[in-house]
C-alpha positions, -999 to +999 in steps of 0.1 A: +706-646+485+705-631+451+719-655+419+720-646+383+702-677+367+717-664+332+752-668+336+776-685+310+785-710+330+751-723+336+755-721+373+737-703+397+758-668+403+760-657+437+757-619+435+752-591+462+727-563+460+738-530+466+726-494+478+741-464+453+742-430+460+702-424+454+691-451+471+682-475+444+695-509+446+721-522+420+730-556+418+767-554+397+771-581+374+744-594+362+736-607+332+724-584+306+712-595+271+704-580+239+673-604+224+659-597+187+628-619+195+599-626+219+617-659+210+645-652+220+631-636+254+614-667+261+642-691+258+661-665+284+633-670+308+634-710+304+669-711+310+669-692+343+639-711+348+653-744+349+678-732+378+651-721+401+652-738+435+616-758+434+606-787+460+577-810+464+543-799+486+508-815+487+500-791+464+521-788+436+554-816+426+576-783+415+565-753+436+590-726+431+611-720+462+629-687+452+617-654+438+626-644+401+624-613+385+630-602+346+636-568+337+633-557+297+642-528+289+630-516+254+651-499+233+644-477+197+666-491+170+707-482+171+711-447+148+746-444+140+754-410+145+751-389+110+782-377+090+800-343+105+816-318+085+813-341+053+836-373+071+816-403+068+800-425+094+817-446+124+819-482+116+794-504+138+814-521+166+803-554+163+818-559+199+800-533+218+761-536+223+744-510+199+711-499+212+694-465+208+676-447+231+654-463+261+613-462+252+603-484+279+611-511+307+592-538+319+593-558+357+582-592+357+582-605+391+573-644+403+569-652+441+583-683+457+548-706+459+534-706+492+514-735+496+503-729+534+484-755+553+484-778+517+517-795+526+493-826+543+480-855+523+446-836+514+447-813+489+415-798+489+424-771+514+421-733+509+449-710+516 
């Protein structure tokens, strides 16, 4: 099951990945932000954090119990376009997002914790 842990309403959205037309999966829906600040990323991250599925093991009193991946893509500065034939420049649309053009993305991917053979009273076990 795939949920968008960003959602407005705070609850976990049930969303289903999808094939397209060149084979690259496309989950429709989910939650895309525009974040100023490594701040700002961070607090994203500890909000979808907080509605991870986690569970008690010998091992660990919150081990993760679902994947989670982030995806950033970075973006140069918005540009409005210049002036043409002497009119002047489009007015921002403060609605719409404004980004320029894409420089980079980033995949951060965490694994559900797999404590194998630690679930017992001793913890000093190797997996």
């Amino acid at each position: 099951e795939v949920f968008d842990l960003l959602h407005v309403s705070r609850v976990r959205k049930k969303l289903i990945p999808r094939e397209d037309a060149t084979k690259k999966v496309q989950i429709q829906g989910l939650t895309r932000l525009l974040v100023p600040s490594v701040a700002h990323i961070m607090s994203a991250v500890d909000a979808g954090s907080a509605l991870r599925c986690t569970a008690t093991t010998g091992m660990n009193e919150a081990s993760s119990r679902s994947h989670a991946i982030v995806q950033l893509t970075l973006h140069l500065p918005y540009q409005p376009p210049a002036s043409i034939f002497g009119l002047p420049k489009p007015p921002l649309d403060e609605d719409a997002l404004q980004v320029g053009a894409v420089v980079g993305a980033l995949s951060f991917v965490d694994l559900a914790g797999s404590e194998k053979g630690c679930d017992s009273a001793t913890q000093d076990k190797q997996t």
